[in-house]
Rosetta silent file (secondary structure, phi, psi, omega in degrees, C-alpha in Angstrom):
SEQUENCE: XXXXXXXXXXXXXXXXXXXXXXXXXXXXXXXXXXXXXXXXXXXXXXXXXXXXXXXXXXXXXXXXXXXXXXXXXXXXXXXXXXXXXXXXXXXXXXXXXXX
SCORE:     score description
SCORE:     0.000 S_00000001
   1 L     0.000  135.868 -172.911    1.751  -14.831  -16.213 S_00000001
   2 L   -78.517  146.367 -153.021    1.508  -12.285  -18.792 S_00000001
   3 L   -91.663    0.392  168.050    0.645   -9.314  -16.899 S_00000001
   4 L   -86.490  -20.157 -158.610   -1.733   -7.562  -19.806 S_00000001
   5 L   -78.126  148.298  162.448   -3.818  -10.872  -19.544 S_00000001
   6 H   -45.974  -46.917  168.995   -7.047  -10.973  -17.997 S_00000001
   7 H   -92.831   37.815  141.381   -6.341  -13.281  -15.483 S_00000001
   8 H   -96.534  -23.754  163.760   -3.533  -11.485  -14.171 S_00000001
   9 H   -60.023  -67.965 -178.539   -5.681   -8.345  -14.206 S_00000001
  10 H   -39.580  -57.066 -142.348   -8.136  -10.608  -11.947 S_00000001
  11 H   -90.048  -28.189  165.376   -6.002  -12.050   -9.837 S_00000001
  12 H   -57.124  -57.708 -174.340   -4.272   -8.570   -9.108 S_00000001
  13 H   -61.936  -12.039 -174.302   -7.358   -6.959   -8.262 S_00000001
  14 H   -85.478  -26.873  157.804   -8.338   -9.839   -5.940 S_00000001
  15 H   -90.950    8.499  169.455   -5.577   -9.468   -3.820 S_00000001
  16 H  -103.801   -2.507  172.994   -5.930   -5.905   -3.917 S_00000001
  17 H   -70.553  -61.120 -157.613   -9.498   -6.078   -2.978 S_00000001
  18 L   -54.773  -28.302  173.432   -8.761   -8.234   -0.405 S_00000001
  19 L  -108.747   12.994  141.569   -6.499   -5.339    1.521 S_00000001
  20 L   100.051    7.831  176.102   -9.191   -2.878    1.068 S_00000001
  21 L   -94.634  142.330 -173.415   -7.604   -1.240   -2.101 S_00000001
  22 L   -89.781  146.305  177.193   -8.759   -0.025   -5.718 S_00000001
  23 L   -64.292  172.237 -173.103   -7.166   -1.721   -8.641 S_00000001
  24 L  -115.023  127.452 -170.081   -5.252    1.325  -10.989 S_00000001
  25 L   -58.579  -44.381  169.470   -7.263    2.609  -12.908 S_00000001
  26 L   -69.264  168.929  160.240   -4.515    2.677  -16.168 S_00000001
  27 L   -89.817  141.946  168.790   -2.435    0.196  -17.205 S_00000001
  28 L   -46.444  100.546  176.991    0.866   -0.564  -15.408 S_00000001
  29 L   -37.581  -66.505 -162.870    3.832    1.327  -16.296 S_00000001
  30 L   -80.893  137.886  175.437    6.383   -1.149  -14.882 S_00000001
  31 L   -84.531   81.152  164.913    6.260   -4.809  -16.879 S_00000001
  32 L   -90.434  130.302  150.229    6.053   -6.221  -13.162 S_00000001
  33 L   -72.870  -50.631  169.341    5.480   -9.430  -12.567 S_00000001
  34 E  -105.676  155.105  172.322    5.192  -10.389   -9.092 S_00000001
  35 E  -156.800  144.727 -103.027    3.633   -7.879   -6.359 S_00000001
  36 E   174.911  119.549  169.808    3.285   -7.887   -2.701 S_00000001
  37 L  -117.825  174.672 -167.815    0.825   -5.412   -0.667 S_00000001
  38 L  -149.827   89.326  177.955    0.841   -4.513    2.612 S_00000001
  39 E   -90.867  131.175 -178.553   -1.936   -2.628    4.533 S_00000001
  40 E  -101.426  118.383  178.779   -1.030   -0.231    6.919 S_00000001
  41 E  -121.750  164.423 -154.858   -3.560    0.597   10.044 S_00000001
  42 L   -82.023  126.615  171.797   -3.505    3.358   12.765 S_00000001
  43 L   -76.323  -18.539  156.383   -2.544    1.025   16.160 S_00000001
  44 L   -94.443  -48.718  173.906   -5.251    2.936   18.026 S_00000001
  45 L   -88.186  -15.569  165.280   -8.413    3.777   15.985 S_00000001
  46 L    80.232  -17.172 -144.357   -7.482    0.392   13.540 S_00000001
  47 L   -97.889  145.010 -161.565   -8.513    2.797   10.997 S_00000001
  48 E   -77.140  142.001 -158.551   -6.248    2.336    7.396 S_00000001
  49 E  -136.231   -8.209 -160.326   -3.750    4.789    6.936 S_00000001
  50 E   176.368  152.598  179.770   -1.785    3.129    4.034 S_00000001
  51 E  -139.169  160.320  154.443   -0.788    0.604    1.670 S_00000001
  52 L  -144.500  142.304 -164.405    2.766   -0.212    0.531 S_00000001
  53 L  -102.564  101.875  170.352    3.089   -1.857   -2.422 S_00000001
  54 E   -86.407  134.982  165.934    6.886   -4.133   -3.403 S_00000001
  55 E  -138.604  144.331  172.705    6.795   -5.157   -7.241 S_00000001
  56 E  -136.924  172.403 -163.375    9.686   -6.737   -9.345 S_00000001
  57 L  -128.387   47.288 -160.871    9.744   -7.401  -12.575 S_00000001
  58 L   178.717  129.267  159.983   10.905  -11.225  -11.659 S_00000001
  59 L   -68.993  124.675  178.401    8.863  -14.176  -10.284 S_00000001
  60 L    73.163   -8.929  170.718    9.645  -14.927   -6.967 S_00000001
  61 L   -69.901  -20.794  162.658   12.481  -12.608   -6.214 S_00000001
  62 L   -89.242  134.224 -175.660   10.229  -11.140   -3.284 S_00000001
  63 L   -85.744   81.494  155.903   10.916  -12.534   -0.033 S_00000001
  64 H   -18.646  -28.274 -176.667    7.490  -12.267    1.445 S_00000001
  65 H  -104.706  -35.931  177.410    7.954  -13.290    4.837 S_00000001
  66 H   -49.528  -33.423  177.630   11.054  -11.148    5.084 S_00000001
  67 H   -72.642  -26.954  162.763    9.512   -8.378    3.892 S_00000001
  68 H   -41.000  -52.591  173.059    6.610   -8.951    6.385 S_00000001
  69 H   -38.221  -58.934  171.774    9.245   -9.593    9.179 S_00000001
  70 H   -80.026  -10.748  164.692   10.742   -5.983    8.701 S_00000001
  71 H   -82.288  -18.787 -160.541    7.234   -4.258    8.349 S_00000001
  72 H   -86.997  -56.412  175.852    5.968   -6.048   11.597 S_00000001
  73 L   -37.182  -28.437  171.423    9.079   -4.442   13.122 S_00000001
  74 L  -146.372   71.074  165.986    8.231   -1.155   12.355 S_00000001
  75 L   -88.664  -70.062 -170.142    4.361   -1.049   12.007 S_00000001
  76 H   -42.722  -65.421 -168.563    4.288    1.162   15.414 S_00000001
  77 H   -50.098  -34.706  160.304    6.667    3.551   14.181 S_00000001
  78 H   -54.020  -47.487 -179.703    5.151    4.184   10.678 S_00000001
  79 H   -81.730  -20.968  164.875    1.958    4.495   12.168 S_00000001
  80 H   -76.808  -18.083  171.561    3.355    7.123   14.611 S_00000001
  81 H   -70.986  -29.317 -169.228    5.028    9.063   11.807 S_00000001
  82 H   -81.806  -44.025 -171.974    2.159    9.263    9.879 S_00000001
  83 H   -68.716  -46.684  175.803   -0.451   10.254   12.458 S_00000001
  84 H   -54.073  -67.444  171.267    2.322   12.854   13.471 S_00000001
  85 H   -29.318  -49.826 -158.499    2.811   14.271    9.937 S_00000001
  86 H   -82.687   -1.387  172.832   -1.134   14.508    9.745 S_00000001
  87 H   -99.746  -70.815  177.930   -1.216   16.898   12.889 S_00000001
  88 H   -37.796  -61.610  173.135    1.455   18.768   11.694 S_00000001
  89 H   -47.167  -57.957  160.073   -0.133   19.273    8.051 S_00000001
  90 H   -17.001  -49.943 -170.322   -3.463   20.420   10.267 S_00000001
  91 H   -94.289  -24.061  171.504   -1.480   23.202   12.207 S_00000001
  92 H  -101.608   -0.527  179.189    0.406   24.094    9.202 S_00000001
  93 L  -146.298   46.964  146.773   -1.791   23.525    5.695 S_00000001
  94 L   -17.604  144.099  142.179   -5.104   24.357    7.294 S_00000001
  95 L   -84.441  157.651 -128.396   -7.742   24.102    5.124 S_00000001
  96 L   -89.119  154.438 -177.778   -8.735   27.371    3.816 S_00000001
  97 L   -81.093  147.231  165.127  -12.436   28.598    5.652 S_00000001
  98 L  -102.455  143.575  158.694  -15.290   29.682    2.983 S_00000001
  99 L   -75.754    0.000    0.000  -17.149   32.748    3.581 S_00000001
C-alpha cells in the first residue's frame, strides 16, 4: 500500500487511534511501509507513559509477536525506568516558581 494514499493514511491513524495516540501531524519522512505500535502504561496507576513505535520500509519483515514477546518481558522494567527518570527530572529540572 502506497503509503501517501489515503487509505493508508486511514488505516494508520486507526491503529494509532486505537492505542490512544495522535496521527503526525506532517508527512512521513521514512517511505515505511509496515508499522507496529506499542503502548506503554505505568504498572501501578495504569496511566500511559509511552508509545514505541517499530517501522520498516518492507512488508512483513516485523515479527509482531516477537517483538511483543520481548516488550512483555520488560514492560516492568521500562515502566520503572521511566517513573524513576520522572522523579529524578522533579528533584533536578524543577519547574521554575512565578512571582
Amino acid at each position: 500500500m502506497d503509503p501517501t494514499s489515503p487509505d493508508f493514511v486511514a488505516a494508520m491513524n486507526a491503529c494509532l487511534e486505537k492505542e490512544g495516540c495522535l496521527h503526525p501531524d506532517g508527512a512521513l519522512s521514512m517511505p515505511s511501509r509496515h508499522y507496529y505500535a506499542r503502548a506503554f502504561s505505568d504498572n501501578e496507576s495504569g496511566q500511559r507513559i509511552g508509545i514505541v513505535v517499530y517501522e520498516s520500509t518492507e512488508v512483513s519483515v516485523l515479527n509482531v509477536a516477537g517483538i511483543d514477546h520481548v516488550l512483555d518481558g520488560q514492560m516492568l522494567d521500562v515502566t520503572r525506568l521511566i517513573r524513576h527518570r520522572g522523579i529524578l527530572d522533579q528533584e533536578f529540572n524543577p519547574d521554575p516558581v512565578e512571582d
